[in-house]
Structure formats: structure tokens, C-alpha cells
N, C-alpha and C positions, 0 to 999 in steps of 0.2 A: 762383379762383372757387368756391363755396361754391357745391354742389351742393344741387338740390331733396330735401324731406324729404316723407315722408308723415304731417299736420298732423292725420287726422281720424281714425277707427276707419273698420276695414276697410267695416264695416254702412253708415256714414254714404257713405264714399266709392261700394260698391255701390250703392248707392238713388239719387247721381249719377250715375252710368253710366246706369243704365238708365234714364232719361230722355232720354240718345241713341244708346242701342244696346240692342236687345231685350233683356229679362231673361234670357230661356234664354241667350246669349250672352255673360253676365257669370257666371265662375265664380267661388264662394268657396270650396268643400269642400277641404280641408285635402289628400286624394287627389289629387285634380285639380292641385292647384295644385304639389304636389310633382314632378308631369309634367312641369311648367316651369319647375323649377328650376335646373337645369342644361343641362350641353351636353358631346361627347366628351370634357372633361377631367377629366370627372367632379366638379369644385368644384360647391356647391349653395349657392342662397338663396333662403329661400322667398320667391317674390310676395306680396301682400296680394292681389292677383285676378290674373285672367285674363280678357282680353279677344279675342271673334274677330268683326271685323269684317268685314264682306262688303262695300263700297264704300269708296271715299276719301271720301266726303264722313262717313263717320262713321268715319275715320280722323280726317281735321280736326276734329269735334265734339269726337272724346276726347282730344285735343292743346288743343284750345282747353280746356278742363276742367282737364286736368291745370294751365296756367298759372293759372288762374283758384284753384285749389285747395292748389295746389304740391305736386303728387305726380308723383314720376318715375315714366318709361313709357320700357320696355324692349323695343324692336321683335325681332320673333324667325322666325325662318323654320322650320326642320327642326331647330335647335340640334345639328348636325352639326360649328359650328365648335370648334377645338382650343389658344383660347385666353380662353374663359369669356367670350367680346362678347356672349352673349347670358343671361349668368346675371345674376339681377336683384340683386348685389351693395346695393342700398342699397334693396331694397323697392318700393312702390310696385306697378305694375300692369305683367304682361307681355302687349304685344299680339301675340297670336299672327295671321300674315298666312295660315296653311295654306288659310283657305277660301276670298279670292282667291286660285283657282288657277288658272282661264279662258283656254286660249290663246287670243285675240282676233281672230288674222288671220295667214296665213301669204301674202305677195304673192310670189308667183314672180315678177311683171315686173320688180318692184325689190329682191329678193332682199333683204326684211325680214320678221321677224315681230313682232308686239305680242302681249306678254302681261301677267299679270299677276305679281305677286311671289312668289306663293306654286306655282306651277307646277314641280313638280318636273324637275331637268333633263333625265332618262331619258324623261320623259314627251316632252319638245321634242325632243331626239334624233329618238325612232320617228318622231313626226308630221313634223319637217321631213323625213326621209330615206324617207318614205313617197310623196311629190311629188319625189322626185330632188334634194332641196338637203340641207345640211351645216351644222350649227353646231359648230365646232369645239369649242369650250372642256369639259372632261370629269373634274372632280373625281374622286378616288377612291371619294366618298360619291354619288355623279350618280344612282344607284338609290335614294337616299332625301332629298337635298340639294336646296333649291329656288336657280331661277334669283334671284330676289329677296335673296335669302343670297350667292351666288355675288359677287351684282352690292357688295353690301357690303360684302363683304371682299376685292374683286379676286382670286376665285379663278382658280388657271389649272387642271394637270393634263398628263397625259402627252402630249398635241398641242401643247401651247405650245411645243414649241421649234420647231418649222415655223411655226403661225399666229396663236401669241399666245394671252394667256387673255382671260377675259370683259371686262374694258379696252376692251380693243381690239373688241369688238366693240359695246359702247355707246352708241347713235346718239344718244337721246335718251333720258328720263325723264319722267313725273308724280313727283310728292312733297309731302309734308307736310311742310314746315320746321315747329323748333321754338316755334315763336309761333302756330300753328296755318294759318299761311297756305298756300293752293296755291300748289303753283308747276307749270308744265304747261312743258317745253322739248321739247314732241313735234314732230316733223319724219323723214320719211323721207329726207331729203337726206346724202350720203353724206360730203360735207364741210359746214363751216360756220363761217367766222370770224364773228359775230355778237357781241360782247361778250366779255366773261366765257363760259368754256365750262364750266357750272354741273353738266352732268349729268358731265360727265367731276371735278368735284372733290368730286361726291357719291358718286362709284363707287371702295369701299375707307375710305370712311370710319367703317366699322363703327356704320351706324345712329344715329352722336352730330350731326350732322347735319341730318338728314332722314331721312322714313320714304319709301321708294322704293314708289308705287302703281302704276305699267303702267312699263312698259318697251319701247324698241323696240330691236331684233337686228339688228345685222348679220348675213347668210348668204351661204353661197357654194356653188357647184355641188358633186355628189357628186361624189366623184373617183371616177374611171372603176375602178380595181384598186389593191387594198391588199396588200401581202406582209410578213407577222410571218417574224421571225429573232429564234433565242435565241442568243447565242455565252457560251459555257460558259469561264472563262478559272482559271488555275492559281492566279492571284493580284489581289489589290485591284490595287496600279500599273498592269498590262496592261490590265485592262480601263479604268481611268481614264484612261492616256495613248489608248486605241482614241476616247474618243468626242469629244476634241478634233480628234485626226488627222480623226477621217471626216469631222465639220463642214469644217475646211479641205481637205479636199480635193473644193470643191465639190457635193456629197451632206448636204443636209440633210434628216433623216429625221422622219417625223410625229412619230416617241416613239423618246425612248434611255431606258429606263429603268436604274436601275442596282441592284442587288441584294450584300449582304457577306455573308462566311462566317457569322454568323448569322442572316439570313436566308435563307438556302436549306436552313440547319438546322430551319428553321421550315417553307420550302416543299415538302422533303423529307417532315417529319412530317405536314404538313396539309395541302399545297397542290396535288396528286394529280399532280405533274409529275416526270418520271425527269430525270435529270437525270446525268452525268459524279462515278463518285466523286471525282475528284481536284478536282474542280472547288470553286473559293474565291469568285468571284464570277461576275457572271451578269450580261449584256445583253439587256435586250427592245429591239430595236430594229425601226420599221414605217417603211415608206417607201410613197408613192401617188402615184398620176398614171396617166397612161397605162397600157397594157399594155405597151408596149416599153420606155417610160421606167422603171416597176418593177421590172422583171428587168435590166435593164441598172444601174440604182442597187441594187437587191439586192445582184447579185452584190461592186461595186465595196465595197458594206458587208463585206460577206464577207469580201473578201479586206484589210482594212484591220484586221480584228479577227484574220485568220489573222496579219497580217504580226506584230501587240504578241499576240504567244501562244496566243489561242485553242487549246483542247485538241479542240471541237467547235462547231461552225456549223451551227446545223439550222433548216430553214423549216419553218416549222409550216402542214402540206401540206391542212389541211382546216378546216372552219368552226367544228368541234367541239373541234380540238387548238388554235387561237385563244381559243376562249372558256375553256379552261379555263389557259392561259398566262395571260390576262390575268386572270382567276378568283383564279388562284393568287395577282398582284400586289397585287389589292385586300384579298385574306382577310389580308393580313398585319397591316393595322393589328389587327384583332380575335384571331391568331394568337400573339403578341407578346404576352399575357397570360398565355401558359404558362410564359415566363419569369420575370416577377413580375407582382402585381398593381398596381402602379400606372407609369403612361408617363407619362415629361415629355417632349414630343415636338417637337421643335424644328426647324423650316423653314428653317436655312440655304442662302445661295444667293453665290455666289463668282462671277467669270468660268469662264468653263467651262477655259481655258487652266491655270488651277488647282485645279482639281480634286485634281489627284493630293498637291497640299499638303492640300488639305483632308483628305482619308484620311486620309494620316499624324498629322495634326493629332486626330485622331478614337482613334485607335489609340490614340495615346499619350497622353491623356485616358485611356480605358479602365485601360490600365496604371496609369498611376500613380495613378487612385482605387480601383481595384480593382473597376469598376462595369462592368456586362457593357449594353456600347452597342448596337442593331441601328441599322443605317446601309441605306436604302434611298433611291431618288428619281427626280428629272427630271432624270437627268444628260446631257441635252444642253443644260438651259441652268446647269451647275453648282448644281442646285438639289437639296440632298440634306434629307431626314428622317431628321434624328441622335434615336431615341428611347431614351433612357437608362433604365433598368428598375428599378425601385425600390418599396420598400414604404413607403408614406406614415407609418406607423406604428413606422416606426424611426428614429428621432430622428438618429444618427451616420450613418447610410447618407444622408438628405435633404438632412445640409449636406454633405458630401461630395460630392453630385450635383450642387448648386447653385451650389458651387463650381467645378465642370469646366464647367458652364453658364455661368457669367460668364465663365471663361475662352475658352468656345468661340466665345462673341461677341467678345469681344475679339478672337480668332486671325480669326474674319471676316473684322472691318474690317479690320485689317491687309491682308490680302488682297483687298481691294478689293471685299468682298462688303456683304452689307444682313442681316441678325438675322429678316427675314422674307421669304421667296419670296412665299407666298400665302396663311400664315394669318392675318397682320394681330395685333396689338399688343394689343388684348383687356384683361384684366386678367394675368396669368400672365407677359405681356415687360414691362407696363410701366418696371420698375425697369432693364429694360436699354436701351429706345429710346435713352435721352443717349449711350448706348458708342458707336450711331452719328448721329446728326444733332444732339446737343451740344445744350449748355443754348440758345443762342439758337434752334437747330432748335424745341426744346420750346417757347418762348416765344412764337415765330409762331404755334406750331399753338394756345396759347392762345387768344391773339387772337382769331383766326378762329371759335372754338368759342364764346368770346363772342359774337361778333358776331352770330352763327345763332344762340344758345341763350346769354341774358342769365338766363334764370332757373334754368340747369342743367336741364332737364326731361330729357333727351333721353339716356336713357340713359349716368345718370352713373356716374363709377368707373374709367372705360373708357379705356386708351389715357395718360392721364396721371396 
């Protein structure tokens, strides 16, 4: 399918806009526009504008336009994702959603909120957990990363392996399909077999789709007490075989995170946490519920990380030594450039039962390209960030990376994993999607991308 072009000068195409979206609200300047050219992967393309609209109905106007004109539109949240779904690789206009960003309604009786797209998720955090409720789902980026973004690329985050990422919490939707039409599947109802389940096949589909305009949440009560534990471990295997063991032994904990000897080389230098010299990797692991129930699964975590090695098991006893644990977890994406200056960052995700293959699998990658890997993640649901460190600018280092990247997908599926946990297919995997869902996989999902978008408008480039 032969994606939409941009047919008229940038001048001709603005002076369209702005007959359905205020002029101050159509950018051209060359500065501007370079803002939105990219996203964490650091690839760039410039837009021809920039669009920020403040209602759906003039989301639809500029969808109905774009068909009418044939100029691609590239829907865009906080451009936090890490695999270029939001760089405007073939031109056209990026609509930025930032200033839909209006939490709409927080209902305690039926424990949902409606918002808008552009709502960052930190922001929904405070405000649900300020009335006693909980939204679980909590990207690494969640202090700059909107829920509308989240909802696109099915992000999860360190509580998915207890309650799921943003999926699972997706009741319903507004959206702009690509032909301009609404489509409105809002309901507070907590199930619903009704048809086709539209908002669930719009959630992750990276924007090529639909432009997602309110949203409704699923929420759930605060939980009553939270207890963080780091367990400090000699070696990768220990701590890898500890966070299968603690899952089956009844103890599912809110976040296992997982951490390698270069990352704590990292969290040592920048991440303000003391940490065990001998120690090679590192467990955040949180558990919540009750007050009896967290001290009783605490300990039992404890003692499951004491039994595969552990050299130390410490709870982190205050609000302050919490926040800078987890402080420490998230500085590393940004840390990880003292290494080298460019990250190819990749979201493998395994059964958690293999884990400890995938390490090794990781190591000896490392070795034998000679390429220095930081290996961090969601390791209670086998969900690691293999990010391989490299300079974009040296030709024999990039195939050489690219190479242990296709092999590491491949080492995946073998193992009965997916090429992406929760950053989504973008432009940056597409060349890998077939290693796991195969040319006929690739050919449905055609289909269907025609079927919603016969003119390619819709953020093309992306995902095939």
C-alpha cells in the first residue's frame, strides 16, 4: 500500500489548516518544527508543520483535510517513544495532542477516570492517588510521557508484573479513524462483549490506526502499604534463577526489576545508591497489600533471593531511600550515554522461566561482537532492555551491533519470547517483526491497515 505524500508547499498546505485550526496553532518555523522531529531514538524528520489541536472535532477536521489533500499526519504525544513511531519519517504534518491534556472525571464509585490524550501520566498518578485510588500502569518516562502515548504503544512498566500495563486498563476510547470519522466506544462498564472490541485493537497500535481523543481507566483501590527491597546478588544467574523461584512460590510482587554489572556501574557512578562491592547484579523488588500481608511476602521475597545467593537484602526503610532507589532505576536510560553516545535499545521479553537463557544469550552477544551491552528491566515478567552502546558514526561498530540485534531476536523467539515487551514496532524493528509473526503475520496486519486507512494517511512508515 503506497503511503500518502505531501502534494502542495508547505505555505499552500498551512493556509489549509488554518481554516480549521487557529492560525497561532499551525506552526511552520523551521525551530519549531525541529522540536518535532524526533523522539528517544534520537532519528529525525522534519515535519512540513505542526499541528496542536485542542478538541476532536478539529482533530477530525485535520484528518478529513489531510484525505482530501493527501498529506500524512503523524499523531504524537511527549515523543518519549524508543522506537521512532512518532518521527514523521515521510513528512506531512505532526499533530501534536500535548494541549488535550484535561483530566475529565475521576469516579470513585465506579473506579474510572476519563481523560484526555495528552495528560501526562505522573499528572494521573498524583490526582488518582490523591482521592485514595491507583492506576497502576508506570512507564519509566511517566514524569514526562502522556497517557495517550502510553495507550498507543501498550506501554507497561515496573507494576506489570502484578497488574498489567495500560491494555489492561482500557475501558474504552474516542478516536479519529483514518478517513476522518469519529468513532466514540466510551462506556464505563467493566466488561463488554458487544461486537468487535475496537478500543482494545486500537490500544498499541502506534497511532497508524486511529488518533485516540479521551480515554476511559480502569482504577483500583490504593493499596494499603508498599515495601521496596534491593537484593544485591554475586552474579547475573542468581539473581535471574531468584525472580522465577519467588513468582512460583506464590509471591507475586508489584515490580522485580532487574539490573547487570553494567548497570550498577552506572548506578554506582550516577545513581546515588551504596550498594555491595562484590555485587554483579541487583533486584528491586516491591510487594503491597495489606500491612500483614507485606511483611509476611517481604520477608518470604527475602528469603528466596537469600536462598539463589544474595550477598545482601536490604529494605529500603524510608520514603526518601525509596525514591532515590527508584530515582536511581529510571536515571539509567539518560546515564547509559556515558558509555557511548548512541543506544539501540531493545525491549525483549521471554517467559520469565527463561530468563536465565536469555542472560547468557546477552553475554555472549556482548563477547563475541566485542560490543559493551547494558542489560536492565521488568524481570518478573522476563521483560529485559538489552541496550547495546554504540556510535552511530562508526560504520564497522553499527553493523556489528545490528548484527547481534538480529541475532538476539532471533535467540528470543526461540525461546518463546516477542522482539517487543512494550515499546512497539515503530520504524527502528520493523525489518525484524517477520523473525517473530512471519510473512502471513505481516500480511494480516496489512490488511487491516488498509481497511482503516486506504489512503495511507495515518502515520505512515510505521511498523511495516
Amino acid at each position: 500500500m503506497a503511503a500518502a505524500s505531501t502534494t502542495r508547499s508547505s505555505a499552500v498546505l498551512a493556509a489549509a489548516l488554518t481554516r480549521v485550526v487557529p492560525a497561532e496553532r499551525v506552526r511552520a518555523d523551521r525551530a519549531e518544527r525541529l522540536c518535532y522531529a524526533y523522539d528517544a531514538t534520537r532519528l529525525e524528520a522534519l515535519p512540513d508543520l505542526v499541528v496542536f489541536p485542542e478538541s476532536a472535532r478539529e482533530v477530525v477536521a485535520v484528518v478529513r483535510l489531510a484525505n482530501e489533500l493527501a498529506f500524512p499526519v503523524v499523531p504524537r504525544g511527549a515523543g518519549t517513544g524508543f522506537v521512532g513511531g512518532s518521527v514523521p519519517v515521510r513528512g506531512g504534518i505532526v499533530l501534536s495532542l500535548e494541549r488535550m491534556n484535561r483530566i475529565l472525571e475521576i469516579d470513585r464509585e465506579n473506579l474510572v477516570a476519563r481523560v484526555e490524550p495528552g495528560v501526562v501520566t505522573a499528572d494521573l498518578h498524583k490526582a488518582v492517588e490523591a482521592v485514595g485510588l491507583f492506576y497502576p500502569p508506570d512507564p519509566s518516562s511517566s514524569a514526562t510521557c502522556t497517557v495517550g502515548g502510553n495507550a498507543a504503544c501498550a506501554a507497561t512498566g515496573p507494576r506489570s508484573v502484578k497488574y498489567g500495563g495500560t491494555r489492561d486498563y482500557v475501558l474504552a476510547v474516542d478516536a479519529v479513524l483514518p478517513d476522518g470519522e469519529f468513532l466514540a466506544t466510551e462506556s464505563k462498564a467493566v466488561k463488554r462483549v458487544a461486537g468487535y472490541d475496537l478500543a482494545r485493537l486500537l490500544v498499541g497500535t502506534e497511532g497508524t490506526l486511529g488518533i485516540i481523543t479521551r480515554l476511559t481507566l480502569r482504577l483500583l483501590p490504593k493499596p494499603e502499604a508498599v515495601r521496596t527491597l534491593l537484593a544485591a546478588f554475586p552474579d547475573v544467574a542468581g539473581a535471574a534463577r531468584a525472580v522465577s523461584d519467588t513468582i512460583s512460590r506464590a509471591v507475586v510482587p508489584r515490580a522485580c526489576e532487574f539490573m547487570d554489572p553494567r548497570s550498577l556501574d552506572l548506578v554506582r557512578a550516577f545513581g546515588g545508591v551504596t550498594l555491595p562491592d562484590a555485587a554483579r547484579a541487583l533486584l528491586i523488588l516491591e510487594v503491597d497489600g495489606s500491612d500483614a500481608q507485606v511483611a509476611a511476602d517481604a520477608e518470604r521475597v527475602a528469603q528466596v533471593c537469600r536462598e539463589h545467593g544474595a550477598i545482601e537484602v536490604r529494605h529500603a526503610s524510608t520514603a526518601d531511600e525509596v525514591k532515590r532507589v527508584w530515582g536511581a532505576r529510571k536515571a539509567l536510560s539518560q546515564a547509559m550515554y556515558e558509555v557511548a553516545p548512541t543506544k539501540i535499545n531493545e525491549d525483549v521479553v521471554v517467559p520469565r522461566s527463561r530468563l536465565p537463557e536469555l542472560t547468557t544469550v546477552v553475554d555472549n552477544l556482548a563477547m563475541r561482537y566485542d560490543l559493551p551491552i547494558v542489560c536492565f528491566g521488568h524481570a518478573g515478567e522476563g521483560n529485559l532492555h538489552v541496550n547495546v552502546m554504540v556510535d552511530r558514526d562508526n560504520a564497522p561498530l553499527m553493523a556489528r551491533a545490528e548484527q547481534a540485534v538480529r541475532e538476539l531476536f532471533a535467540e528470543v523467539v526461540r525461546l518463546e519470547g516477542s522482539v517487543s515487551g512494550e515499546h512497539g514496532i515503530g520504524v527502528t524493528k520493523s525489518a525484524y517483526l517477520p523473525i517473530e509473526v512471519g510473512e502471513a503475520g505481516i500480511e494480516v496486519m496489512r490488511r487491516i491497515k488498509h481497511a482503516f486507512d486506504p489512503n495511507g494517511i495515518l502515520n505512515p512508515g510505521k511498523i511495516f
